[in-house]
Backbone as numpy.savetxt, mean C-alpha at the origin, in Angstrom:
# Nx Ny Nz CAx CAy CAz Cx Cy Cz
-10.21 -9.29 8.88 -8.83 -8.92 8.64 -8.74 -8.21 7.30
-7.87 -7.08 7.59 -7.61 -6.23 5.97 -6.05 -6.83 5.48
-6.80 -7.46 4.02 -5.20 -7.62 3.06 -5.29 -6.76 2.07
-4.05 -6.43 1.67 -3.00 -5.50 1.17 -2.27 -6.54 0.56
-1.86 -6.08 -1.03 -1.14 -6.44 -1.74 0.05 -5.24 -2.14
1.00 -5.70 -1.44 3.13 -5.12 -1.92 3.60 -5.28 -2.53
4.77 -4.50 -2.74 5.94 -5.00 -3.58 6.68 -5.24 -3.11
7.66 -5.94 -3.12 8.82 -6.39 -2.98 10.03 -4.76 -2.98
10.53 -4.32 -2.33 11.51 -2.81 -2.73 12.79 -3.57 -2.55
13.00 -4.17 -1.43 14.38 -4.32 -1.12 14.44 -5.84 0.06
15.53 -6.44 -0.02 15.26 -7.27 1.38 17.06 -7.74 1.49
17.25 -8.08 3.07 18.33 -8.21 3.48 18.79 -9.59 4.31
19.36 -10.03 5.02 19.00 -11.33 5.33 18.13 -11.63 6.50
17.39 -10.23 7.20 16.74 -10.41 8.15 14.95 -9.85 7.96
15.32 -8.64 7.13 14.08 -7.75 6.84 13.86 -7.80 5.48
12.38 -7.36 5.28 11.63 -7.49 3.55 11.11 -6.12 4.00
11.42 -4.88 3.15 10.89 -3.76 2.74 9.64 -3.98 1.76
8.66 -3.17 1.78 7.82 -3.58 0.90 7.10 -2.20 1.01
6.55 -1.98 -0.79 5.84 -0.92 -0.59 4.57 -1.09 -0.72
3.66 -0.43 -0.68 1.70 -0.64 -0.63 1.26 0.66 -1.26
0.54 0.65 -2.14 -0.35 1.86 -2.15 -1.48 1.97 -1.53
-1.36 3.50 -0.85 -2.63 3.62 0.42 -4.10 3.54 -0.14
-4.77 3.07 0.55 -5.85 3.08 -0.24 -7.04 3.55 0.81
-7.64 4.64 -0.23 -8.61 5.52 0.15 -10.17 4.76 0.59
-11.01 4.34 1.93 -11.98 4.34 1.96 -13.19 5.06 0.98
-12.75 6.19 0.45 -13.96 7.06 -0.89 -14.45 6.04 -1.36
-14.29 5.40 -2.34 -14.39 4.64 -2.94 -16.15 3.87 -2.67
-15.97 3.55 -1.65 -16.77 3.08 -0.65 -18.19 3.84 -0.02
-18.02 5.70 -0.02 -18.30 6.25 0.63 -19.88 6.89 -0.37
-20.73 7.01 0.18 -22.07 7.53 -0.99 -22.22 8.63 -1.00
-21.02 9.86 -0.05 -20.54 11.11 -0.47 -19.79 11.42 -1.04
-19.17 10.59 -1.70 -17.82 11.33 -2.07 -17.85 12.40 -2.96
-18.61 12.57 -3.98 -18.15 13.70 -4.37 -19.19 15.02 -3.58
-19.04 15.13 -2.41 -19.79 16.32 -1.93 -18.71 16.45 -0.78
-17.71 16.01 -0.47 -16.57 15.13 0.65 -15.51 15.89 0.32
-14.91 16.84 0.86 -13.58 17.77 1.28 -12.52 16.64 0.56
-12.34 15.17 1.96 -11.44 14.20 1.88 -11.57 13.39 0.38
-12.64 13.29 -0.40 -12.65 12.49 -1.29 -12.23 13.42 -2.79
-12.72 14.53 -2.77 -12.24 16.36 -3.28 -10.92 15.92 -3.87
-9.77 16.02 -2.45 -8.80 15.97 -2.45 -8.13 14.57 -2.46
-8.37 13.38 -2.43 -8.05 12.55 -2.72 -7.87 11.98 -4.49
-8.74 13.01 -5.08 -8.60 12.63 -6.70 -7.25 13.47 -7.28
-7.16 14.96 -6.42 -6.07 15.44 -6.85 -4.34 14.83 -6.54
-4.66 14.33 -5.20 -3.16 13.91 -5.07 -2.70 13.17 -5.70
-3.43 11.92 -6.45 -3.36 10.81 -6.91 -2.96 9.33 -6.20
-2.45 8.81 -6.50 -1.60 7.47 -5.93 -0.69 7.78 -4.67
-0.33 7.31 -3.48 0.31 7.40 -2.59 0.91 6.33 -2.43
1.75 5.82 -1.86 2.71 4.71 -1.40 3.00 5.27 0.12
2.98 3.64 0.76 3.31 3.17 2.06 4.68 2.56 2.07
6.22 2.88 2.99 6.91 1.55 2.62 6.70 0.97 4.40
6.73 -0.05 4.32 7.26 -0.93 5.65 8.21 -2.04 5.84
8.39 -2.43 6.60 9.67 -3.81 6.69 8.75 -4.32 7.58
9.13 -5.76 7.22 8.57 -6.72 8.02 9.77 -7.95 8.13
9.59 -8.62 9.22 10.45 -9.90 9.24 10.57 -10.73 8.08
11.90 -11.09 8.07 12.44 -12.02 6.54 11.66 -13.31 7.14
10.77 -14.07 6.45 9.93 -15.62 7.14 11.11 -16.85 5.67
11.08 -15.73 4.46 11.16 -16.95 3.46 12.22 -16.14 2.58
12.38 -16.53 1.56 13.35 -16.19 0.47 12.39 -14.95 -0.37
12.48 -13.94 -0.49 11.67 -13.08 -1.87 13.07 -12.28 -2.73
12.05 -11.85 -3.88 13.20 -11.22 -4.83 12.44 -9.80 -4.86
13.26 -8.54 -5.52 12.75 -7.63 -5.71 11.67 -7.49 -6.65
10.76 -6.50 -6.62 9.54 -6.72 -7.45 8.72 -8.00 -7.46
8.85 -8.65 -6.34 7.99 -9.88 -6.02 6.82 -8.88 -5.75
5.28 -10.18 -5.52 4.13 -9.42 -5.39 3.72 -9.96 -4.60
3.30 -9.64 -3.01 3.44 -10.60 -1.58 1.84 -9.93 -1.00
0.91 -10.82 -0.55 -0.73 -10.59 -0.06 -0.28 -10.53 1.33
């Protein structure tokens, strides 16, 4: 199983918004710097994901949820 650590953006009494930064396999990869995708992954910089997921519990904004 892959975990991901969020933020907290927003939540309502049913849904928790949360954002993620995407994270690049490169890292990982023993081409990367000869790699188109890994090239261009240093220039874009940081990316963000948002999603909602079901409200289970109480969170606040800028909480930090695994």
């Amino acid at each position: 199983m892959i975990e991901q650590k969020a933020k907290v953006i927003r939540s309502d009494e049913s849904t928790i918004w949360l954002q993620a930064e995407r994270q690049s396999t490169c890292d990982k990869c023993q081409v990367k710097k000869g790699c188109g995708t890994g090239l261009l992954s240093e220039h874009v910089g940081r990316r963000f994901s948002t999603i909602s997921v079901p409200k289970k519990h109480p969170v606040q904004p800028g909480q930090q949820m695994n």
